[in-house]
N, C-alpha and C positions, 0 to 999 in steps of 0.2 A: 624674272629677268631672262631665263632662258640662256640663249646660247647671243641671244644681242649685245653689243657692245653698249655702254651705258657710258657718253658725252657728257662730263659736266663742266660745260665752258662756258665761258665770259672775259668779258677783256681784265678781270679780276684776278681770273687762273682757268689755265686750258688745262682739264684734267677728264682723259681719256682711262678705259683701265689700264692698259697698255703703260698708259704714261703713269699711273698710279704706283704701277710696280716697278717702274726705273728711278722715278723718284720719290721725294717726299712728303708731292702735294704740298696744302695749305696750310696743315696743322705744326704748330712748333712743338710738338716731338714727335716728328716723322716720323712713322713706323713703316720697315721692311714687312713684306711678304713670305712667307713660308714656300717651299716647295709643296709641301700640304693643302696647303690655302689654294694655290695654285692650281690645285688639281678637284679644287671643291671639296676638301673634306680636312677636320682636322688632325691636327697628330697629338699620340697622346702625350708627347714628353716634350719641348720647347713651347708648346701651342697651351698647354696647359697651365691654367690661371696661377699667376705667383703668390697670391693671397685669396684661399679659398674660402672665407669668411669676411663680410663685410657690410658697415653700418652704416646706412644712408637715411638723410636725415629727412623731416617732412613735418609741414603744419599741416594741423586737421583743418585741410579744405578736402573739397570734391576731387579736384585735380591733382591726388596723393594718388587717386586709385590704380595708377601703372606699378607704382611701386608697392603698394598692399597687394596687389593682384598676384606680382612676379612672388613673393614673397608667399604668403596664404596657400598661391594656386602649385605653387613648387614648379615654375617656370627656371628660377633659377639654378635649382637640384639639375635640369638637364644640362646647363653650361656646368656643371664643378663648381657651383659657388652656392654659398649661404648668403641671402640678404635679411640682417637684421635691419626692421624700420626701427626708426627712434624718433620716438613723436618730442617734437620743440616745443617751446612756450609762444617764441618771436623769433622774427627775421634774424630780429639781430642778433639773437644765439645762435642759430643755424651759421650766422656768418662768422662768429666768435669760434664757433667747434670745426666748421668748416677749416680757417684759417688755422688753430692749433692742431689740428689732426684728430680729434676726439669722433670725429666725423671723418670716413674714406672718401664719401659723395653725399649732395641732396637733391631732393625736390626742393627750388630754389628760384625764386623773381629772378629773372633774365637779366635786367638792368642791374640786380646785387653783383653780380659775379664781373660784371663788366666795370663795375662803381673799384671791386673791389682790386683790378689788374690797374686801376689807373689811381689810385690813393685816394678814390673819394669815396665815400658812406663806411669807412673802414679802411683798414693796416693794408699798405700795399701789398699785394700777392701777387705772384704770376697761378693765372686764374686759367680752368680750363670748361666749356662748355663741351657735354659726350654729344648730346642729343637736343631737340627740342620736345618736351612730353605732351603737351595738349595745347590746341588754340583756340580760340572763344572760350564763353562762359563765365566771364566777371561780370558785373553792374555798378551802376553810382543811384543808390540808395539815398531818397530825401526823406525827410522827417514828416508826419503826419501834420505837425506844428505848420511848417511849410504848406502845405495842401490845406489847412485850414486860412492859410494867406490867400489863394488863389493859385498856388504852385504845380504847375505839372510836366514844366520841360523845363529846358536853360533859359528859353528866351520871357518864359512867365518869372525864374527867377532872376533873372537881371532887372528887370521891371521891378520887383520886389525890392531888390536891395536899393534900387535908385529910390526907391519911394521911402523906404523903413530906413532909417542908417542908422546902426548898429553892427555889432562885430559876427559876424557870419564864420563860422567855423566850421570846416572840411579835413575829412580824418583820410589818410592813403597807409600801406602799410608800411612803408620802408623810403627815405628819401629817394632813392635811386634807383626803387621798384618798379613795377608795372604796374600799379593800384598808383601811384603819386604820379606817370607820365599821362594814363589815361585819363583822371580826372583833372588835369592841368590843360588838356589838352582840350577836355568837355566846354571848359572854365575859358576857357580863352576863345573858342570858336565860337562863345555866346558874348563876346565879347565882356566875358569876368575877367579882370586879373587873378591868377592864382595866391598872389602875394600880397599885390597894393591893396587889394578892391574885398577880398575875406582872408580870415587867418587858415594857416595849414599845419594842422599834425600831426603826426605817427602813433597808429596805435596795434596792436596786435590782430593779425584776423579774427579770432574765435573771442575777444572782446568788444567788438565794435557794436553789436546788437544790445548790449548791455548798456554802454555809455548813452549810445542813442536813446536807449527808454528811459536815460534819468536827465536828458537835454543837455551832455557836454559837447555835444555838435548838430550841422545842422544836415549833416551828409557828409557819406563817405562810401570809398571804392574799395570793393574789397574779391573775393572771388569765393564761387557758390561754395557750401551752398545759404551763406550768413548773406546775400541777397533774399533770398525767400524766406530765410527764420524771416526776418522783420517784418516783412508781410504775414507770416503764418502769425507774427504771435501782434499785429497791428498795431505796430508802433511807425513803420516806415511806406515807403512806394517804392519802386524801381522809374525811375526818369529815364533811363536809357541803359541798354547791353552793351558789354566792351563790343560785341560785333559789330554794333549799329555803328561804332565809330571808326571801326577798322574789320571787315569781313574776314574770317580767318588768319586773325591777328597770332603774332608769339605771346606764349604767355611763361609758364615754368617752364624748368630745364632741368637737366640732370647736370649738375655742378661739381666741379673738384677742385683740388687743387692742379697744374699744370706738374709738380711734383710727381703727385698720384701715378700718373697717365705715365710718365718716363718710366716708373719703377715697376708701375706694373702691368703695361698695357694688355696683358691675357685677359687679365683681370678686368678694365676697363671696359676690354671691349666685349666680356662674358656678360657683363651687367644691362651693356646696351642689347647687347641681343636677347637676355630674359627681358626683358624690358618691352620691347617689340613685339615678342608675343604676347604679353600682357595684356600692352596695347590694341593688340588684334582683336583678342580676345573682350576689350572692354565695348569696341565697335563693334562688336556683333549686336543687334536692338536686344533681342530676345535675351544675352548676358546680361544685360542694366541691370535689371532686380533684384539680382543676385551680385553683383557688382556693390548697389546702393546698401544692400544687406552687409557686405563686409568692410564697407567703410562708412555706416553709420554705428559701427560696434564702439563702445567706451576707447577702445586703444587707439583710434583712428580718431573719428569727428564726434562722435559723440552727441548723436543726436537720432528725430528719427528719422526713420526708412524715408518715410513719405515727403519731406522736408527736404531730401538728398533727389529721391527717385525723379520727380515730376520735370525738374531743369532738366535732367542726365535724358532725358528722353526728350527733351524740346519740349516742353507742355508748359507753357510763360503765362502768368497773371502777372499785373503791373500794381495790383493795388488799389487802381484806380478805376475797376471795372473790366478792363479790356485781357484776354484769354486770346491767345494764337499759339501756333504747332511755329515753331523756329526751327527752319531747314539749318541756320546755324548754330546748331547748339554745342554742347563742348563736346569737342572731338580730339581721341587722342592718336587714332593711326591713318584715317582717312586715306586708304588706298594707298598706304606709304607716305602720304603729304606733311603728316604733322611731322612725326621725329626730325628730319633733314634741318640740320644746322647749317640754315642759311648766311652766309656772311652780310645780306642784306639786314636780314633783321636785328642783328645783334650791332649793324652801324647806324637803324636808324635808334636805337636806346642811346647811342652819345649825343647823337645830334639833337634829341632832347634834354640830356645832358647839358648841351651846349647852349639849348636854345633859354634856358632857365639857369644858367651861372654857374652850376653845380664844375660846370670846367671852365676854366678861365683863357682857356684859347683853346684852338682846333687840333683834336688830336691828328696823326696820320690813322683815319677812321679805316680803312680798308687794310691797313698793316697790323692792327688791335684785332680786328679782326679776325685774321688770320692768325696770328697769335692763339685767340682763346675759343674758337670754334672747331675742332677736332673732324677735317673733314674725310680726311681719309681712315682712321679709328672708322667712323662712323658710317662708311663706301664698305668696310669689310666685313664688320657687322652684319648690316644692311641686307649685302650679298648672299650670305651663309643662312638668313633668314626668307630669303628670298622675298625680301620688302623692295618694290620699283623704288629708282633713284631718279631726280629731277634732271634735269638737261644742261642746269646751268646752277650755280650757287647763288646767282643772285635773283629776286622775285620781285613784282613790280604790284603795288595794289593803289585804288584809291580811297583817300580817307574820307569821314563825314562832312569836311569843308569841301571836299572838291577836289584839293592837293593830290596828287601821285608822288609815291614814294618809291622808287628804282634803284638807290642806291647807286647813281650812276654822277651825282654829283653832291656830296654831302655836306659839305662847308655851305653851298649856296641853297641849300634845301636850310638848314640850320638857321641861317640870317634872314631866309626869307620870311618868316612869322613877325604879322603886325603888331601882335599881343607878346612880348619877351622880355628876360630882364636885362 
């Protein structure tokens, strides 16, 4: 960052640093600045974390690896804090322990934490997103069964299902996850319904490879590295990367409660910054190996190296023959790019939300927002780690139909899909 002034405006929120330290930003529990802070460096006594011990929760996917790193690498020893991981079963307990406090923070679906500030996929909470941890690196996973139909993209299997009828069944991991917006989303630009046209339901990540080998679905979205078990162990394909459908898309987050964050902001933002380094450290190429080594161990994911390593480096097989290097593969620091809790990205998760029933009218998608994305926590962070900050909160990308996503109009982005319920 240097000695530049770091602008992060939008007609959203004009937030200069300047402006950061006279007010309270975006985040609903504004945090003051130190005179410490202010001078680049912390203090030991105010600035020092209120809970120096803390359990953050995580499913054995690829994209836990920020938080086993911080953790394992003793990233977090340099802020004052202990991070114990605690490996989940399902979503849905990470959002159960989340919600009763069993859990401080997790590695958590984007769309959970925002499902779970507006009383849908779970007990209303005021929800708090720190960070963004990794983007790319999911897949929608078809069945061999399929491929022996003639199956190898969406538009081979719309064809299929017009031809065969029968109940087609697609597994995502959480209603209001990322694994259930990106395959609804595959599903519909191939012109599938996600609802009318096959069935949809929830299953566990680190179970899905399982189900699939005994044919209780016919595909599903899940995130590495149980896209390539099924291919490793040749039960499934990969039909498409969550990148293909969104290039440097959100995906997990570091999650809390909005509680949390008031009580203990030292704390909060001590995690984000082990975290970042983590991060940094997991984008370096030549770390991956050693990376894939400590989160394919029994306590993590549980599986092997080789199975983990290959995606974590971009090295794609599909199944179906086809081998390419993907400049997009899962990145968790990218020059600074990933972490930054964009207010864009966590508005367009309602407006899929929105676009599939799950909300029954338009929230004020940009005040939600603002609410659960911690943007200045995560400015001071940022800074003390000396991670580059973007220019503006909000990001503008375009999907695999074509659509651009800016977050500049979200109710008529929302209603615009011909495929909705």
């Amino acid at each position: 960052m240097k000695d530049k002034k770091t602008k992060i405006d939008s007609a959203a929120s004009s937030l200069t640093r300047r402006g950061f330290l006279k007010a309270g930003l975006v985040g609903a529990g504004a945090l003051g600045l130190s005179a410490a802070w202010r001078a680049g460096a912390w203090a030991a006594g105010s600035d020092a974390p209120e809970k120096t011990e803390v359990k953050i929760g995580f499913i054995p996917l690829t994209d836990c690896a920020s938080v086993a790193v911080a953790s394992e690498m003793g990233f977090d020893k340099k802020y004052g804090i202990k991070i114990t991981p605690s490996k989940e079963a399902s979503w849905a307990a990470v959002r159960d322990k989340l919600v009763n406090g069993e859990l401080d923070a997790s590695h958590v679906l984007y769309g959970l934490v925002y499902g779970l500030h507006l009383g849908i996929g779970g007990p209303k909470k005021e929800m708090a997103v720190l960070m963004s941890l990794n983007h790319n690196g999911q897949a929608i996973t078809l069945s061999n069964q399929l491929k022996d139909k003639g199956v190898t993209d969406g538009a081979t299997l719309k064809a299929l299902i017009a031809k065969e009828k029968r109940e087609y069944t697609f597994a995502q991991t959480f209603p209001t996850g990322t694994h259930a917006m990106w395959i609804y989303y595959w599903l519909a630009a191939n012109g599938i319904h996600p609802f009318n046209d096959v069935k949809s339901i929830t299953v566990p990540p680190p179970q899905m490879v399982a189900n699939m080998r005994v044919g209780n679905m016919d595909g599903y979205c899940v995130g590495e590295p149980w896209g390539a078990r099924a291919i490793y162990d040749k039960i499934g394909f990969t039909a498409i990367t969550t990148q293909e459908i969104w290039k440097d898309h959100p995906e997990k987050v570091l999650g809390t409660r909005l509680e949390f964050v008031q009580k203990n902001p030292n704390t909060a933002r001590a995690m984000v910054m082990a975290i970042l380094e983590a991060s940094k450290y997991i984008d370096t190429m030549s770390n991956r190996p050693k990376v894939a080594e400590i989160i394919a161990q029994k306590s993590y994911v549980n599986t092997e190296e080789s199975v983990i390593e290959g995606r974590m480096k971009g090295e794609y097989e599909n199944g179906l023959g086809k081998k390419w290097k993907d400049a997009n593969y899962m990145k968790f620091y990218n020059d600074g790019k990933v972490g930054f809790p964009y207010l864009s990205d966590g508005m367009w998760f309602l407006t899929q939300h929105r676009r599939w029933g799950l909300l029954k009218e338009d929230p004020d998608y940009l005040t939600v927002a603002k609410q659960i994305n911690q943007i200045d926590l995560y400015t001071q962070a940022a800074t003390q780690v000396k991670t580059p900050l973007p220019t503006s909160p909000m990001r503008s990308a375009k999907l695999m139909d074509g659509v651009v996503w800016d977050g500049s109009d979200p109710k008529k982005y929302a209603d615009s899909f011909k495929v909705k319920v």
